[in-house]
C-alpha positions, -999 to +999 in steps of 0.1 A: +021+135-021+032+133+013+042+102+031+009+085+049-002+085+087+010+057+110-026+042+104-051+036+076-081+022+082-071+013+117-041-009+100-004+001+109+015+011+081+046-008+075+056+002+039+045+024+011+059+035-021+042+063-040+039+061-078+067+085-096+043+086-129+010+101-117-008+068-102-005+033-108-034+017-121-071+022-116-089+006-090-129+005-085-127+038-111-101+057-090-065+061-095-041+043-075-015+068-063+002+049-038+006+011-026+006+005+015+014-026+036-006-025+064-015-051+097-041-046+122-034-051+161-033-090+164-033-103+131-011-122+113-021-112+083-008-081+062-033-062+037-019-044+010-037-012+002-044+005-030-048+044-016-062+079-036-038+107-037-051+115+000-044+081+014-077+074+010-081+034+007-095+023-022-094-017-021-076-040-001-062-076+002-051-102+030-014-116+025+004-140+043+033-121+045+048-084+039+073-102+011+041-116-006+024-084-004+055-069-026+055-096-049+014-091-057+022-054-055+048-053-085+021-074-105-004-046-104+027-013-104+022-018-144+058-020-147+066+009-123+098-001-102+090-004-066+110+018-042+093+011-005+098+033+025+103+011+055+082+023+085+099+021+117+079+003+141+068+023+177 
């Protein structure tokens, strides 16, 4: 799996990790292969994203912040250790 476009859903990436073991979970009856933290343009939110194996989102959730969005993220990696890839910003 190759890393994921600047963008999903019209959200800027700022982190992602891909699952080493085939997919992390199941969400809405797909496999999670991958975990994003995303913000749109002028929100002070972040949404982590659950994404397909063609970074496809599958579900999504507003956090607070990106360190919140880790913390929820390890909760659902079903004991999968969480290596993020930083995005530099533009």
């Amino acid at each position: 799996m190759d890393a994921p476009p600047s963008h999903l859903d019209g959200a800027r990436v700022l982190r992602y990790v891909i699952s080493r073991r085939g997919g992390f979970r199941e969400s809405r009856g797909e496999a999670v292969f991958a975990l994003a933290i995303c913000r749109y343009d002028g929100s002070k939110d972040v949404y982590l994203f659950d994404c397909a194996s063609d970074w496809e989102v599958i579900g999504d959730a507003p956090w607070d912040s990106v360190d919140e969005a880790m913390q929820i993220a390890l909760q659902h990696a079903m004991g999968e250790t969480l290596a993020w890839t930083i995005v530099p910003s533009d």
